[in-house]
N, C-alpha and C positions, 0 to 999 in steps of 0.2 A: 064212340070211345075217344077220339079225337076231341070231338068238342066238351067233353069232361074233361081233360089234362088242360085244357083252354081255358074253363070258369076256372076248376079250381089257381090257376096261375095266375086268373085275375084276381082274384080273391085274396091271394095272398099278397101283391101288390099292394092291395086297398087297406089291408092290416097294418102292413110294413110302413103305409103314408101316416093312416091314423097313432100309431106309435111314435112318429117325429113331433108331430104337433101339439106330445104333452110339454109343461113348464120342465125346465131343468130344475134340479135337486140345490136348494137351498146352499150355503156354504156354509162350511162349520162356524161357531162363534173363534173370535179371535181372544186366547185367552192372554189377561191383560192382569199386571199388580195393580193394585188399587190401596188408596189410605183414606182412612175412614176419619172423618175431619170428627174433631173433639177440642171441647173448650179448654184453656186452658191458661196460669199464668206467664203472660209474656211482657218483655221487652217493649216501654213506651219511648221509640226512637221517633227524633225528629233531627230530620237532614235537613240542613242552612248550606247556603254555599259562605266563604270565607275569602279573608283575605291574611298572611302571615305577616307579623311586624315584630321587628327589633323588643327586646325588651327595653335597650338601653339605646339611645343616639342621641349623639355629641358632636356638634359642628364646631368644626376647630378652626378659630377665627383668629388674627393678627393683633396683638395688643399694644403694637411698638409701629412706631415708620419707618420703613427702612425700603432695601432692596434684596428680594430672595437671594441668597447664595447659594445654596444647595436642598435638597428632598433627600432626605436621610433614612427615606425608608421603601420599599417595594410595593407598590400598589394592587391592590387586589390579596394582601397577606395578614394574618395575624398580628396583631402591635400589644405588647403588656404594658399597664400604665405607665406613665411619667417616659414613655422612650421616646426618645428625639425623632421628630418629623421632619422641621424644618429647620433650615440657619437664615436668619437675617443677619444681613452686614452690621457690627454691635461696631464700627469705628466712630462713630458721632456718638452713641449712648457712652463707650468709656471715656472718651474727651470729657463729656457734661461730670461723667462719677470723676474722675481725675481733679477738675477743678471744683466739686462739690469737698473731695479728702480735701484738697491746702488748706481751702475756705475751714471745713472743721478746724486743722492742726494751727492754724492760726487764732481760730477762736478758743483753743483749750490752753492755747499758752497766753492769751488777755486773762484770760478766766483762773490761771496761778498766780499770774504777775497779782491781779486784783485781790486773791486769797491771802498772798503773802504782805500786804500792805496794808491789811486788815488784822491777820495775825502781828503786827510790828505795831499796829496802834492800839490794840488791847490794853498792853500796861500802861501805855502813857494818858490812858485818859483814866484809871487810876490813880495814875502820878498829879494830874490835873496837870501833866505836860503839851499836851493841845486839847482843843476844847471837845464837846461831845457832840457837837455837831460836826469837826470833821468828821471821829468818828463813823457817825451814820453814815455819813456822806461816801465812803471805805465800802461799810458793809452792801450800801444799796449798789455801789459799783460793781462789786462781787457777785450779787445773788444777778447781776444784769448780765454780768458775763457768764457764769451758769446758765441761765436761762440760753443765752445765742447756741451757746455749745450743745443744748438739748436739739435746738430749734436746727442747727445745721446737722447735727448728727439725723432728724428723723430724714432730713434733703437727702442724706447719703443713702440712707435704708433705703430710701424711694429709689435714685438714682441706680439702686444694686438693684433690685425691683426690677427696674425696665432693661435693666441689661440683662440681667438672666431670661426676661422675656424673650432678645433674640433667641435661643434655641426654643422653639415649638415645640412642645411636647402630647401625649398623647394623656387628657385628661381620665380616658378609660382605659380598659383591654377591650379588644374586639377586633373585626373587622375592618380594615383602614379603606378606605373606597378610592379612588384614582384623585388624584394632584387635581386643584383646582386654581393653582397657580405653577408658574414656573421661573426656571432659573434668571433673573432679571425682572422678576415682575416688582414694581411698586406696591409694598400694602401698605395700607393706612391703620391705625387704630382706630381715628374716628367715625371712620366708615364701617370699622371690621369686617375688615378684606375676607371672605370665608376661604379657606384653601384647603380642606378637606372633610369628609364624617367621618366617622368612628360606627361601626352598628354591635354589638352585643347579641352574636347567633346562637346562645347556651345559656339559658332555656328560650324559649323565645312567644310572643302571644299571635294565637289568631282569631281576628274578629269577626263578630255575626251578627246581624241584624234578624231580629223575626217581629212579625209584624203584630200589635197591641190585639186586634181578635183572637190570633193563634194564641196569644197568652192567659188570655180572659178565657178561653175555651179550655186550656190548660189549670185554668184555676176550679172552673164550673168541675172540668173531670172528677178534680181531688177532691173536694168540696163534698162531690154525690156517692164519694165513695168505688168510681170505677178505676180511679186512678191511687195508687199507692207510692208516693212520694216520700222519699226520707232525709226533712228539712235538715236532717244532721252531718249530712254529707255534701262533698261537693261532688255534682252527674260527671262520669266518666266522658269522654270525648274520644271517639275514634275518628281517624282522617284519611281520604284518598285523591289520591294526584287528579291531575287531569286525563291521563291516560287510563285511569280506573284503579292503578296500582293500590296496594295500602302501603300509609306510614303504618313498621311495624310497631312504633311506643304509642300507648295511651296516654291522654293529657285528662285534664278536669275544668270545669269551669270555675272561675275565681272571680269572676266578677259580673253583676247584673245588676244594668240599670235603670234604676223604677222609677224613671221619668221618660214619655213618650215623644219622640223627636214629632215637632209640630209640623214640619216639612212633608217627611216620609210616613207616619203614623207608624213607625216602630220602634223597639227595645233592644236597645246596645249590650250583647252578651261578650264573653272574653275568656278563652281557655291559655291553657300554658302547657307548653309540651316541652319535654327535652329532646335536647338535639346536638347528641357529639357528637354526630357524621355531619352536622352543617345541612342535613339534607330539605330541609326546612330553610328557603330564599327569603329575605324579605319583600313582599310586593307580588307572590306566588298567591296564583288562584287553585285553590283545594276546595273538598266537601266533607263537610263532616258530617257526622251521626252522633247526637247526644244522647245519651240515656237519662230520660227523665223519669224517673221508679218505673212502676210497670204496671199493666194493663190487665185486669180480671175478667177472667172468661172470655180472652182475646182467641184470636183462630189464626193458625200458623198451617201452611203447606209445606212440602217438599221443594222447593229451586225447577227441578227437572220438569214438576207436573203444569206449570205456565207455560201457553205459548203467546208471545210478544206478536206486536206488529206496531206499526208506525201511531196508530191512533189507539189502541187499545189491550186489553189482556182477557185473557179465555182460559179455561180449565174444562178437562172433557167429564165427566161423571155419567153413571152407571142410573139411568131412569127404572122405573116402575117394571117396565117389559124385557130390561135387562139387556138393553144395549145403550149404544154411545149417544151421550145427548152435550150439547158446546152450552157452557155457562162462563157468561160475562162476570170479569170480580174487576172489583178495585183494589190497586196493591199500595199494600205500607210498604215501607223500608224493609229492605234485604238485609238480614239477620243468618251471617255466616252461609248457612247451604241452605233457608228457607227461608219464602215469602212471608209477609205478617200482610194479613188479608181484612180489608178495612170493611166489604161489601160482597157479596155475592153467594157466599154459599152460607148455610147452614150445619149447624150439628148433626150430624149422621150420615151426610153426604159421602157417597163414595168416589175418590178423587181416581183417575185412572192416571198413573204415574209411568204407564212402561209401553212399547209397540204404536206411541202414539201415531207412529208414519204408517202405522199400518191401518188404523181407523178411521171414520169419518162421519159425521152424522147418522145416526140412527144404523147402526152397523152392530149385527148381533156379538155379543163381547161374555167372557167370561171373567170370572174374579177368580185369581189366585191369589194363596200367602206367598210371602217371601222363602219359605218354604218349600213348598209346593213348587215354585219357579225355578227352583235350586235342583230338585228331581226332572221336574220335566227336561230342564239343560245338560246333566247330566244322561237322560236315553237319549235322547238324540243325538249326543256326539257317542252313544255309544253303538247307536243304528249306523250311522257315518263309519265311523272303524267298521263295521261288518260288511 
């Protein structure tokens, strides 16, 4: 009896082993949203990096000699045309206008004396009271003093010229950028002393280079018909800081030049933005995104369903067996909240978009709608409450 209670206890032992050493039970599929890639028209954007530039600048140079007297204006501020920048010392330019006026008033009274002596010999060389060559000899004196009176009156114009040149003024409106002379400085006219710029921040251009292949490859696009281009507009132009930020205005491009710099092998492009916040620097490095028409049968993802790294981009998709498989793509330009995808997936593909931390290669996955995701989150905070 004893040794019966003894097998069967061994027996049950040997059960009890054989029961551990089966596999554990599979884990449920992780269920996962998914977007099912479809062709579609999109957005043929090309990002250039940039540089921002004045529209308008005016170096405001010295047109007289003198000695600065004062900066009439705040640097680093607004200036509206014609408003005084600078004063140069005008006490030698009115001396020169001073004695340029006597020199006139002394020529306009030769110049009556000689009219009136002309007028007094009219009748008498009717009378045959002196002959006809005094006469001439009257009128030609006259039309000679006439003439000096012209000749010194343009001396005085000039003369007014260069004195109103002491005050500097501001050829434009714009930007007045910091003194490049100061109180006591010598300028020169023939040198033209420069003593400050002027920049024009409202509207303002920024430049682009892209390189003569990318444009030839842009031409072959439209050419074959994958590309939809509409010569009758000018491409939109969006911009972003360095920091990523966006400018919130859109510009256009306005100018493209169809000759290819022989240096660098590219084509000088040119947008125009406005800019009443000033928030657009001259000499600021930005990135834009052009829109050149758009792309047929192009393939666009969701933002969220790319995972980045230092060298590359990946997307998880939904294989044959129906779990998680890692597909390498090449990414266009970001377009608002989704990728435009130059390479790597296919039409039908199932992008997996959501619980990506929680997947990994070849990891059983399920597809839900967006739907469906909305219910399932919904019981579960309602099992939580319970």
């Amino acid at each position: 009896m004893k040794r019966t209670a003894i097998f069967a206890f061994a027996l049950l032992l040997s059960l009890s082993g054989c029961g551990g050493s089966e596999n554990p039970p599979a884990p449920p599929p992780v269920t996962v949203e998914t977007y099912v890639v479809k062709s579609a028209t999109i957005p043929n954007i090309v990002e250039l990096p940039g540089r921002v530039e004045a529209v308008r600048v005016a170096e405001v140079r010295a047109r007289v000699n003198g000695i600065v007297q004062s900066r009439l204006y705040q640097e680093g501020t607004d200036v509206a045309e014609g408003q005084p920048l600078f004063r140069i010392d005008p006490s030698e330019l009115r001396a020169t206008h001073a004695q340029v006026n006597a020199s006139l008033q002394r020529a306009r009274a030769t110049a009556a004396n000689a009219a009136a002596v002309v007028n007094r010999y009219k009748p008498l060389v009717a009378e045959q009271a002196i002959s006809r060559q005094e006469y001439d000899a009257a009128v030609a004196a006259s039309r000679e003093a006439a003439a000096s009176v012209a000749q010194i009156k343009a001396q005085l114009d000039a003369a007014e010229l260069q004195l109103g040149y002491t005050t500097v003024r501001a050829p434009i409106r714009g930007r007045a950028r910091r003194a490049e002379v100061t109180e006591g400085a010598l300028v020169s006219a023939a040198e033209a002393t420069l003593m400050t710029r002027i920049e024009q921040l409202n509207p303002v251009y920024v430049s682009f280079s892209q390189s003569s292949s990318d444009v030839m490859a842009l031409r072959r696009s439209v050419s074959e018909g994958r590309i939809d281009l509409d010569e009758g507009e000018n491409p939109r132009v969006k911009l972003s800081f360095e920091d990523g930020s966006e400018y919130p205005i859109e510009g256009y491009v306005d100018f493209l030049d169809f000759s290819v710099d022989e240096n660098t092998g590219t084509m000088s492009l040119r947008a125009e933005f406005a800019n009443p916040g000033n928030n657009l620097l001259p000499g600021e490095f930005v990135r834009a995104r052009i829109y050149l028409g758009e792309i047929k049968n192009g393939i666009m993802i969701p933002q969220r369903a790319v995972q980045l790294s230092e060298r590359d981009a990946s997307v998880y998709i939904i294989d044959t067996e129906g779990k998680a498989a890692v597909r390498p793509v090449e990414l266009g330009p970001l377009d608002g909240q989704n990728w435009i995808i130059k390479s790597g997936l296919k039409i039908g593909d199932q992008v997996i978009i959501s619980n990506l931390q929680k997947i990994g290669p070849g990891a059983p996955v399920k597809a839900i709608t967006k739907k469906q995701a909305g219910n399932t989150a919904n019981q579960t905070s309602r099992k939580s409450q319970n």
